[in-house]
C-alpha positions in Angstrom: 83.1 -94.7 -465.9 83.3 -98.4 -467.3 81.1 -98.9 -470.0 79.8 -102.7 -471.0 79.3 -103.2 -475.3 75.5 -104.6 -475.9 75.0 -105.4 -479.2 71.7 -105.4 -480.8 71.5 -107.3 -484.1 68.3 -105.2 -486.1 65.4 -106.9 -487.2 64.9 -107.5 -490.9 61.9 -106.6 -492.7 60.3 -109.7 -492.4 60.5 -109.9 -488.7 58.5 -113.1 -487.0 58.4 -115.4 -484.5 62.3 -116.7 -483.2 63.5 -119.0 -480.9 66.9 -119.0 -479.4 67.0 -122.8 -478.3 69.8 -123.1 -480.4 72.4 -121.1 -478.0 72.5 -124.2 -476.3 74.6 -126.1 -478.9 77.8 -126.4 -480.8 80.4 -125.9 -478.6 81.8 -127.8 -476.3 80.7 -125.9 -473.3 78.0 -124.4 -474.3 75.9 -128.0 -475.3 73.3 -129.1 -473.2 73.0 -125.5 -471.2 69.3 -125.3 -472.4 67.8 -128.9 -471.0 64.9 -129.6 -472.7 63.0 -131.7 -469.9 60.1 -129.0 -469.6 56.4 -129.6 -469.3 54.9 -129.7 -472.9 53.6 -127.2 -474.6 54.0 -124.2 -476.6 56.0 -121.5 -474.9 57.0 -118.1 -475.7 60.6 -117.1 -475.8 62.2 -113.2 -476.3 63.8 -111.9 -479.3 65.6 -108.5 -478.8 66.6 -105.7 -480.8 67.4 -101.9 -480.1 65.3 -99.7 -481.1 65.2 -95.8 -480.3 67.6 -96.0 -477.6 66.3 -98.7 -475.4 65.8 -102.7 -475.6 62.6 -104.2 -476.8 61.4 -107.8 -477.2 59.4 -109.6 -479.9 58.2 -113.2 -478.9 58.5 -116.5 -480.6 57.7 -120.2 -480.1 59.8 -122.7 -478.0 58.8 -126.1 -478.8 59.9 -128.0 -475.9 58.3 -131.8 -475.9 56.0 -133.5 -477.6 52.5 -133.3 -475.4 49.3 -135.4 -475.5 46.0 -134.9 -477.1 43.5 -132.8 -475.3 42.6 -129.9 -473.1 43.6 -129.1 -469.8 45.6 -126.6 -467.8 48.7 -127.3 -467.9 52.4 -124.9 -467.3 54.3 -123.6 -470.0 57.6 -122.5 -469.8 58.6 -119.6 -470.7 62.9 -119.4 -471.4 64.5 -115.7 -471.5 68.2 -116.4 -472.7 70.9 -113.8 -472.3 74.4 -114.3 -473.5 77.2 -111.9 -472.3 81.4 -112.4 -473.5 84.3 -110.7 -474.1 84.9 -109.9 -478.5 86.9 -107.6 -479.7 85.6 -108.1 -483.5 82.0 -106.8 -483.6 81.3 -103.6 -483.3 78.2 -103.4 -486.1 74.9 -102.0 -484.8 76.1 -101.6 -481.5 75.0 -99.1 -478.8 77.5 -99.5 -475.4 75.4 -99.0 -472.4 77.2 -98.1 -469.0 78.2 -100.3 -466.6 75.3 -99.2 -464.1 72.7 -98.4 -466.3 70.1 -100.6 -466.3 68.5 -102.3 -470.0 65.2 -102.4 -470.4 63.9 -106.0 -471.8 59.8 -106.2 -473.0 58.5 -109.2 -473.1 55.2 -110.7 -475.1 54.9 -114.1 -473.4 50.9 -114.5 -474.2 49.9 -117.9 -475.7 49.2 -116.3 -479.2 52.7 -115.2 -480.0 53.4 -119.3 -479.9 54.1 -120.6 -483.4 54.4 -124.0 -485.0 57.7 -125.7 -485.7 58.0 -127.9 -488.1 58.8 -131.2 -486.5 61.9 -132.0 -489.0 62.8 -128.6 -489.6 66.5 -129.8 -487.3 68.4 -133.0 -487.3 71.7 -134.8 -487.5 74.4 -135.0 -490.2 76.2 -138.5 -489.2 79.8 -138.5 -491.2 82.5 -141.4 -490.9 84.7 -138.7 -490.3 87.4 -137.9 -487.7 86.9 -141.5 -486.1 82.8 -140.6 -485.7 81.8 -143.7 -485.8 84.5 -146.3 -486.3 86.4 -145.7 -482.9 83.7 -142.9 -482.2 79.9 -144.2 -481.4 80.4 -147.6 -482.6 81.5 -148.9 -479.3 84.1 -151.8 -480.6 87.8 -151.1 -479.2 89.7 -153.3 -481.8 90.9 -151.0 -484.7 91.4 -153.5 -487.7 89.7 -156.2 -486.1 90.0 -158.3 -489.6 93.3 -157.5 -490.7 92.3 -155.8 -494.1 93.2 -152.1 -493.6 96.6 -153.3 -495.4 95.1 -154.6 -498.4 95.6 -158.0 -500.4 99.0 -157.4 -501.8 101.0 -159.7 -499.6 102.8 -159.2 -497.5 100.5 -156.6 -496.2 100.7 -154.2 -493.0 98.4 -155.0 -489.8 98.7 -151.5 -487.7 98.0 -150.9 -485.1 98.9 -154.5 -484.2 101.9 -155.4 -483.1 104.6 -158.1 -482.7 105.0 -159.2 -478.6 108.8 -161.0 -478.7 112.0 -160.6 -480.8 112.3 -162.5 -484.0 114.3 -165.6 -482.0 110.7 -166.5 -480.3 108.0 -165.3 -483.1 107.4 -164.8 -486.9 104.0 -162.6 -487.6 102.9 -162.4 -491.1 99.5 -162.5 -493.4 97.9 -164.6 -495.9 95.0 -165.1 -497.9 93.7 -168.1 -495.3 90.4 -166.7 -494.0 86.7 -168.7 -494.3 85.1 -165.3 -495.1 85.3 -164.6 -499.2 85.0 -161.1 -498.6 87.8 -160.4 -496.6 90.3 -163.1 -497.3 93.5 -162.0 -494.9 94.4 -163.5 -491.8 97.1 -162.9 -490.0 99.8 -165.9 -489.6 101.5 -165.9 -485.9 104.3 -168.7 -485.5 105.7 -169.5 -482.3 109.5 -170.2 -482.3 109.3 -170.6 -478.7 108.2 -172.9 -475.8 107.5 -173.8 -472.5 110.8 -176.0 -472.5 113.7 -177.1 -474.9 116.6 -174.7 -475.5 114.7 -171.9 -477.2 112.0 -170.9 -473.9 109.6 -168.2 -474.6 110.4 -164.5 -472.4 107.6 -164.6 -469.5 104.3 -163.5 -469.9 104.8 -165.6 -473.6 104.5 -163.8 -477.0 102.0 -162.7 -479.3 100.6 -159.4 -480.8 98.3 -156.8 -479.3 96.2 -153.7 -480.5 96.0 -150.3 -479.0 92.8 -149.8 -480.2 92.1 -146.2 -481.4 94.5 -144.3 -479.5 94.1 -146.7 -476.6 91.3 -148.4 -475.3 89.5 -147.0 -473.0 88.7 -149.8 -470.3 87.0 -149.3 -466.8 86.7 -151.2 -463.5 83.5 -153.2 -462.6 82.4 -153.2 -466.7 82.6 -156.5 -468.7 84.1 -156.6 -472.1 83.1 -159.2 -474.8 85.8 -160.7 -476.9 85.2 -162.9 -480.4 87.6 -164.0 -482.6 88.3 -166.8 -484.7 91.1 -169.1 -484.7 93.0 -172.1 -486.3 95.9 -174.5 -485.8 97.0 -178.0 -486.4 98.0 -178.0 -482.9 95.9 -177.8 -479.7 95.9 -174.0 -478.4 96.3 -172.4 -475.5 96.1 -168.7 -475.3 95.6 -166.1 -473.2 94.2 -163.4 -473.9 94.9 -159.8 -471.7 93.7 -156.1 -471.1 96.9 -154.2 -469.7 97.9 -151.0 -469.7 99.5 -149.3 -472.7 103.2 -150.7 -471.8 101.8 -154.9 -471.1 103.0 -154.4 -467.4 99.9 -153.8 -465.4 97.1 -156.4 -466.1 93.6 -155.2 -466.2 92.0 -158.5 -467.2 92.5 -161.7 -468.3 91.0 -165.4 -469.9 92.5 -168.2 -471.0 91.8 -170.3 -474.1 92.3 -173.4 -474.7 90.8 -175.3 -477.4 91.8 -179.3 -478.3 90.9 -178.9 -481.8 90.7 -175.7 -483.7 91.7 -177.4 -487.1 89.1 -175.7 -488.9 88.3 -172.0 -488.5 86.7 -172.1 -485.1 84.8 -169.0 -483.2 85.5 -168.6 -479.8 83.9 -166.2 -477.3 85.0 -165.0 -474.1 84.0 -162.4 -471.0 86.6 -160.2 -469.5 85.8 -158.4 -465.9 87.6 -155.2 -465.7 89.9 -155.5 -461.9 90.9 -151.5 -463.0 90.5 -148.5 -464.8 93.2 -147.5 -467.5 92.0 -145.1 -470.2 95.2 -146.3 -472.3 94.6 -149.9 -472.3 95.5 -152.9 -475.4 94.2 -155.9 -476.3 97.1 -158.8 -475.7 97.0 -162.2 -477.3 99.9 -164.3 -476.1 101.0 -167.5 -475.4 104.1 -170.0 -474.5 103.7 -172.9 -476.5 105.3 -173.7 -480.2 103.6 -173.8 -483.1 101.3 -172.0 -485.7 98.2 -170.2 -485.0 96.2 -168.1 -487.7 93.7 -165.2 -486.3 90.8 -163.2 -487.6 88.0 -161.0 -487.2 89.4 -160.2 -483.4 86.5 -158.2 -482.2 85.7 -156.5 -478.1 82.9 -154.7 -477.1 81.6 -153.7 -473.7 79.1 -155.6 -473.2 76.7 -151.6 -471.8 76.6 -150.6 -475.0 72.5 -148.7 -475.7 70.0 -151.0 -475.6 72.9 -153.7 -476.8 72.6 -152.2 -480.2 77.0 -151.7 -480.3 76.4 -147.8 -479.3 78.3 -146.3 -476.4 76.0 -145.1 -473.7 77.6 -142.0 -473.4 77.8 -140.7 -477.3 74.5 -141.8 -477.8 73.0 -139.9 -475.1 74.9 -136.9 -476.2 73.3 -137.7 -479.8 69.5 -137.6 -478.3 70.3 -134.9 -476.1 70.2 -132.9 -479.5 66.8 -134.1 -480.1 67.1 -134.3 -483.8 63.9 -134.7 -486.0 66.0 -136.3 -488.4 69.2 -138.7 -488.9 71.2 -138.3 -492.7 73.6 -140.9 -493.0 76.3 -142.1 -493.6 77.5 -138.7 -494.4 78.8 -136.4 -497.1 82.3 -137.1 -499.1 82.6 -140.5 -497.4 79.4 -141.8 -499.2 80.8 -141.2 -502.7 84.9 -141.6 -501.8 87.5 -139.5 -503.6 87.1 -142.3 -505.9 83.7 -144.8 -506.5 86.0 -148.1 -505.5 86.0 -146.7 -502.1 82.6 -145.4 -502.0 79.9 -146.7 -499.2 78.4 -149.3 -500.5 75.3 -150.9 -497.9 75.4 -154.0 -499.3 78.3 -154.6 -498.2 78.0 -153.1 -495.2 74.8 -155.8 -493.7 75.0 -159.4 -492.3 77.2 -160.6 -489.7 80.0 -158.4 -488.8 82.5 -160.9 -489.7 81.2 -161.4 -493.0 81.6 -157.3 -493.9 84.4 -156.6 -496.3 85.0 -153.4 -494.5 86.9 -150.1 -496.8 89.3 -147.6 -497.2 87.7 -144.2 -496.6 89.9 -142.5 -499.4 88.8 -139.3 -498.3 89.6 -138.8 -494.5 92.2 -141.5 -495.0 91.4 -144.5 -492.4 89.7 -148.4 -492.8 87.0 -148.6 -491.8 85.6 -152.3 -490.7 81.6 -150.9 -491.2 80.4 -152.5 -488.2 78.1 -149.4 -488.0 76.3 -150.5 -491.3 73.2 -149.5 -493.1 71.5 -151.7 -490.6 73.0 -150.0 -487.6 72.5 -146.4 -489.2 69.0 -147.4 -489.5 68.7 -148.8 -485.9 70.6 -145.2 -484.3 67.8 -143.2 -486.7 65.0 -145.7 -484.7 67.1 -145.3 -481.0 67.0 -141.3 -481.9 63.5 -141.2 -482.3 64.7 -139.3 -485.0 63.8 -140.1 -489.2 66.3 -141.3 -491.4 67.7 -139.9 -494.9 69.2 -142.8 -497.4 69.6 -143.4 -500.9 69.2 -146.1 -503.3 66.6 -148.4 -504.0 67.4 -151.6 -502.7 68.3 -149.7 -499.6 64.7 -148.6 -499.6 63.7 -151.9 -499.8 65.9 -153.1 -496.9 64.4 -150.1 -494.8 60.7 -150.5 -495.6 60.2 -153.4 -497.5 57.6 -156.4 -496.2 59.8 -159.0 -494.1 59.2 -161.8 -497.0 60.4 -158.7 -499.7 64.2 -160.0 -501.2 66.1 -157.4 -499.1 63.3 -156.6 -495.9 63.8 -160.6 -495.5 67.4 -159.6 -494.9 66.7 -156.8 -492.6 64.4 -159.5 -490.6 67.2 -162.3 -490.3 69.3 -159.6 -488.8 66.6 -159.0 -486.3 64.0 -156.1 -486.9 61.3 -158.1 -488.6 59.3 -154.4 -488.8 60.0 -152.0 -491.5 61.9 -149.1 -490.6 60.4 -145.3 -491.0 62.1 -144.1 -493.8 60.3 -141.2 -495.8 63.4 -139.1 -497.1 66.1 -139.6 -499.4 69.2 -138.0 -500.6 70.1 -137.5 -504.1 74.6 -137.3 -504.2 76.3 -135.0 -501.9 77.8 -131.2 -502.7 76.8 -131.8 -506.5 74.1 -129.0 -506.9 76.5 -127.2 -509.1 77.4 -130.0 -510.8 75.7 -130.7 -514.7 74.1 -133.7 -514.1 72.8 -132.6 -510.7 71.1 -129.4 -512.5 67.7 -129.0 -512.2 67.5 -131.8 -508.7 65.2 -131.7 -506.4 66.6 -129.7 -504.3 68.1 -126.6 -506.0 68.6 -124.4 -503.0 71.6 -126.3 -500.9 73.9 -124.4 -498.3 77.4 -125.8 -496.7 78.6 -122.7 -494.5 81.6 -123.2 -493.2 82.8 -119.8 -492.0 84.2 -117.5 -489.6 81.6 -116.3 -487.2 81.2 -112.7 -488.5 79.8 -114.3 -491.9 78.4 -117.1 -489.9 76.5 -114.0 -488.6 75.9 -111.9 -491.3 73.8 -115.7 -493.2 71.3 -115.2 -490.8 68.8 -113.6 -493.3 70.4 -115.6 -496.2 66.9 -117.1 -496.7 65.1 -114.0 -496.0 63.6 -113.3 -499.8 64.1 -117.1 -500.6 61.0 -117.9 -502.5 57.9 -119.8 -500.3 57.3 -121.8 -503.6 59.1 -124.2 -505.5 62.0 -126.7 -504.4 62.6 -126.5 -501.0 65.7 -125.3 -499.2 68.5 -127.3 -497.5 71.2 -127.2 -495.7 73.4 -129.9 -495.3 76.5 -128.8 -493.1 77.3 -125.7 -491.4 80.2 -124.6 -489.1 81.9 -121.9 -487.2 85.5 -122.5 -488.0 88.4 -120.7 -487.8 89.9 -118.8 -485.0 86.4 -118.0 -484.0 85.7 -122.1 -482.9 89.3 -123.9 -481.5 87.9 -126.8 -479.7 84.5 -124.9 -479.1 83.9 -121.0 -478.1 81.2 -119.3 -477.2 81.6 -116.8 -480.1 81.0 -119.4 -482.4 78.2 -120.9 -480.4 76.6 -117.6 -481.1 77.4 -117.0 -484.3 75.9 -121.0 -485.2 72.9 -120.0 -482.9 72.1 -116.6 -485.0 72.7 -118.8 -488.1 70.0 -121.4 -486.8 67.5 -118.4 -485.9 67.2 -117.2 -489.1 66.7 -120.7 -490.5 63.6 -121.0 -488.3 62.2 -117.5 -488.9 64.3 -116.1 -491.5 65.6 -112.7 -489.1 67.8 -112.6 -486.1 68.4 -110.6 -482.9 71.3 -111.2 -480.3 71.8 -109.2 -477.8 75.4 -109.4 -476.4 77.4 -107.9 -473.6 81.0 -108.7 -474.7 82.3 -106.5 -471.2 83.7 -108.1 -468.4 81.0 -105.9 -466.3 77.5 -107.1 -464.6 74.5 -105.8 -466.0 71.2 -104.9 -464.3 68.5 -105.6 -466.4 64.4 -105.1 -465.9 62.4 -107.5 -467.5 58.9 -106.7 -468.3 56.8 -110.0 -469.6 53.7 -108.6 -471.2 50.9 -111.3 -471.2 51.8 -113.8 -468.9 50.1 -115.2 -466.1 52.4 -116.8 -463.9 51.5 -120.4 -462.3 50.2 -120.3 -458.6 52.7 -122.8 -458.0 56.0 -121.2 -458.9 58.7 -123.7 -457.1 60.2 -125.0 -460.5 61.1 -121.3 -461.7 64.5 -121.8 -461.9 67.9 -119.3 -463.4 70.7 -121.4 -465.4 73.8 -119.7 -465.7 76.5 -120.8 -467.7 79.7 -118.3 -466.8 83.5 -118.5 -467.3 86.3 -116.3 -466.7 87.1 -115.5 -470.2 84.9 -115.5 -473.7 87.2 -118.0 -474.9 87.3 -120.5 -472.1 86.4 -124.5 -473.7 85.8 -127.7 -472.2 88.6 -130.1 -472.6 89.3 -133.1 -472.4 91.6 -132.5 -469.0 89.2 -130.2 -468.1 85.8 -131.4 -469.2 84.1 -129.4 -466.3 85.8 -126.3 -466.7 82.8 -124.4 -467.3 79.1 -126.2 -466.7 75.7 -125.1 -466.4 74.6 -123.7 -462.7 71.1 -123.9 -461.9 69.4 -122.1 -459.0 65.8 -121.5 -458.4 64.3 -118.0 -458.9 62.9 -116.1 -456.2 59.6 -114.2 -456.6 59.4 -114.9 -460.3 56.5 -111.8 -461.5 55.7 -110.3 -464.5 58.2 -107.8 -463.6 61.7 -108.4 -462.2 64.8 -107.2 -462.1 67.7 -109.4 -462.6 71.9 -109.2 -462.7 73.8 -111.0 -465.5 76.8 -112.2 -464.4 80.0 -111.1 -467.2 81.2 -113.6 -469.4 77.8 -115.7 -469.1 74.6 -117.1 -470.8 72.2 -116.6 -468.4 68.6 -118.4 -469.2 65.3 -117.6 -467.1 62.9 -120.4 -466.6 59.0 -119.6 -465.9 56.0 -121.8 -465.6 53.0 -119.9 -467.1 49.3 -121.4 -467.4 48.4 -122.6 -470.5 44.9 -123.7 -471.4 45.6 -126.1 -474.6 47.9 -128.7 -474.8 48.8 -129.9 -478.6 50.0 -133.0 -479.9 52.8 -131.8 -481.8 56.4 -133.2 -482.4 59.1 -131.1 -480.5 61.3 -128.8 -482.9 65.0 -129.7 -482.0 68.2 -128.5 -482.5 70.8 -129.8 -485.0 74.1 -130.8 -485.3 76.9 -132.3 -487.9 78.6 -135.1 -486.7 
């Protein structure tokens, strides 16, 4: 007879309230399983162990929305969450149960099991790392839109721009020519060519173009905004292209032409999107002789949220997470490998084109900081989430009146109104450090690990002291073999983690057999809703434990949602192999609460 492993992680000693919202996050096929779109209230979710030879359940809170004040009836959900995969590396306090037994799961769904959250207990970690922002969230598509990633040393580098012609038809190089003080280079283009004489320029002209960050991404029907700024002695005439990644197929196009560009001039333009290439460039060409000088060369779609410069589709992911909380701008990029390339928000406010930009020293790219202090600020206000800064002048910009030296800043950049900022961070990864002794916050945690200790830290705060400075924990990660691109095992692994953050112990129970498994619920204390037509089953399944998302396959393995027939206190259900199954019930509850929603978290 086949058997099928459930695992059953034991209770500690200190055994409360759980919630298991966080199985829904951290891997890239496993985010956004649990929806949080239910009724508000304050729900009751299982938390399993085994005990004497047979499953149990203890209940906890699950804090889905924020509701209003007042009494009335009102449904509460209640989410039963079961996750089943293939592993071959835990075999610790496990108990294998055969393939057509059936498990026993107790439920205690009544109202007083429900528990407070705190409402920033989760949040968001925001890092300039990996392209996060600059080529991530930010939405601009030009990658060293000003020309400084090179440095000041002439002659300095421009990548990823590049030359369009042979050196017979065009000389590109870079000076120290620009209007804006803080970032001095421009790049010099001189046009041996023309539109007649001996010397006649290749069609389609000559110039330079950027790839973006590893091509831009540019799609039919959307408009794309284009600023730069230009100068000549001669009267221009440019075009200016989207094509594909070669400069064969044309996407879009504009023409400039401008009589007298003598001084810096800025010119704007709309391009309409005729097709879809996800490996586009940005072309700047043209057939006529002469000198023209360009800088701060910026496109944006024009979609971007609420036209604050974030991509629709990153953002939403972002507030999908809920987060009570937005730290910015991250960890080792705020301090640099060295303090000439740390993050300094000064510089990092105004007009884009005034922004020096830097070199992130430790991840190793420019960045132009178009997503600023102000814009990190404006993502924490989009989030609905609170933000986490440093420095005092920074607090100032934040929160200070609009006629304050730096809030009158903040209000000429458009957000007259303070912004809510009530936290602050004090260095990053320096608690061990001498002159960081004694902090406010003394007890700090960065896991990074493989998902059996990503496990085991569940109950790492289990005897921390209630008193005194409080804990924190800035980063944490399944890596490893255990994560790849995103695996369920680590999912798990991060969700335990997250459990025993909220209630300090940790129960999973886990079928890693490629076997279904009957299981009878029994959900003591729950009175069901007469109207039962939203009770609905999610399953999230796969072929394998390790099967990811990817980009190719980005649907590879999604959510499926059903409803639930004849939802009752008792049922019995089948879990599917290689699944995360999650139950969803509408119970009456008599109290509604104002209350924020506890959310889950995330490092960007």
């Amino acid at each position: 007879m086949k058997k099928s492993h459930v695992y059953a992680y034991p209770p500690s000693s200190n055994s409360q309230n759980q919630t298991i919202s966080h199985l829904s996050q951290h891997s890239s096929w496993v985010t956004s399983f649990i929806y949080r779109s239910f009724p508000p209230s304050n729900c009751s979710v299982v938390q399993l162990h085994y005990n004497c030879g047979a499953l149990y359940a203890r209940s906890w809170k699950y804090r889905i929305l924020s509701g209003k004040m007042g009494s009335s009836k009102a449904p509460c959900n209640v989410l039963l969450v079961f996750a089943f995969g293939l592993c071959t590396l835990y075999r610790c306090s496990a108990v294998e149960v055969d393939a057509d037994q059936t498990a026993w799961l107790v439920v205690n769904a009544s109202e007083a099991s429900a528990r407070k959250m705190p409402k920033h207990l989760f949040g968001l970690f925001f890092e300039e790392i990996n392209h996060a922002g600059s080529g991530g969230l930010w939405a601009e598509l030009v990658s060293n839109r000003g020309f400084e990633s090179g440095g000041r040393i002439l002659p300095s580098g421009i990548a990823p721009w590049s030359t369009l012609g042979d050196e017979s038809s065009i000389s590109v190089s870079t000076d120290l020519s620009s209007s804006f003080e803080r970032n001095k280079v421009a790049l010099r283009m001189e046009v041996l060519c023309d539109s007649k004489g001996a010397n006649i320029c290749p069609a389609g002209g000559v110039g330079v173009y950027n790839p973006g960050f590893w091509g831009m991404n540019i799609e039919q029907g959307k408009t794309y905004k284009l600023v730069l700024h230009i100068r000549s002695l001669e009267p221009v005439n440019l075009l200016v292209s989207l094509t594909d990644s070669h400069g064969l197929q044309a996407l879009s196009n504009v023409s400039i032409m401008e009589d007298d560009v003598s001084k810096w001039t800025k010119v704007e333009a709309l391009l309409d999107a005729k097709r879809t290439n996800h490996n586009s460039r940005l072309q700047l060409t043209t057939t006529k002789k002469g000198v023209i000088w360009f800088d701060q060369v910026s496109l944006m779609p024009l979609d971007t949220y609420k036209g604050h410069g974030f991509r629709n589709d990153l953002f939403k992911m972002l507030a999908d997470l809920k987060p009570g909380f937005l730290r910015f701008p991250g960890g080792c990029f705020v301090e640099g490998e060295w303090l000439r390339n740390a993050f300094r928000w000064k510089e990092t406010i105004g007009p884009w084109e005034k922004r020096p930009g830097h070199f992130g020293d430790v991840w190793n790219y420019w960045t132009d900081d178009g997503l600023g202090h102000f814009e990190f600020l404006q993502l924490a206000e989009d989030l609905g989430a609170e933000p986490i800064w440093e420095i005092l002048d920074g607090i100032e910009f934040a929160r200070g009146d609009r006629d304050s030296t730096w809030g009158s800043v903040r209000a000429a950049m458009g957000h007259p109104e303070p912004f809510v900022l009530r936290y602050v961070a004090i260095g990053n990864e320096d608690c061990g450090k001498p002159n960081y002794l004694g902090s406010i916050v003394q007890n700090q945690l960065q896991p990074y690990q493989s998902a059996n200790t990503m496990f085991s830290l569940a109950r790492y705060f289990d005897h921390a002291p209630r008193n005194g400075p409080k804990a924190f924990v800035s980063e944490y990660a399944v890596h490893g073999d255990n994560s790849g691109a995103g695996k369920l095992l680590g999912a798990l692994a991060e969700a335990s983690f997250l459990i025993g953050l909220e209630k300090n112990s940790t129960f999973q129970v886990v079928n890693f057999g490629s076997n279904m498994v009957n299981l009878k619920i029994s959900i003591d204390g729950l009175e069901l809703n007469p109207t039962q037509s939203s009770a609905s089953r999610t399953v999230l399944a796969s072929k394998s434990f390790n099967d990811e998302n990817s980009f190719q396959e980005p649907k590879k393995v999604v959510p499926m949602k059903s409803s639930l027939d004849n939802p009752a206190p008792d049922m019995d259900v089948v879990l599917s192999p290689y699944s995360l199954t999650g139950f969803d019930l509408l119970t009456k509850s008599n109290v509604l609460r104002t209350e924020e929603a506890v959310y889950m978290s995330s490092a960007i």
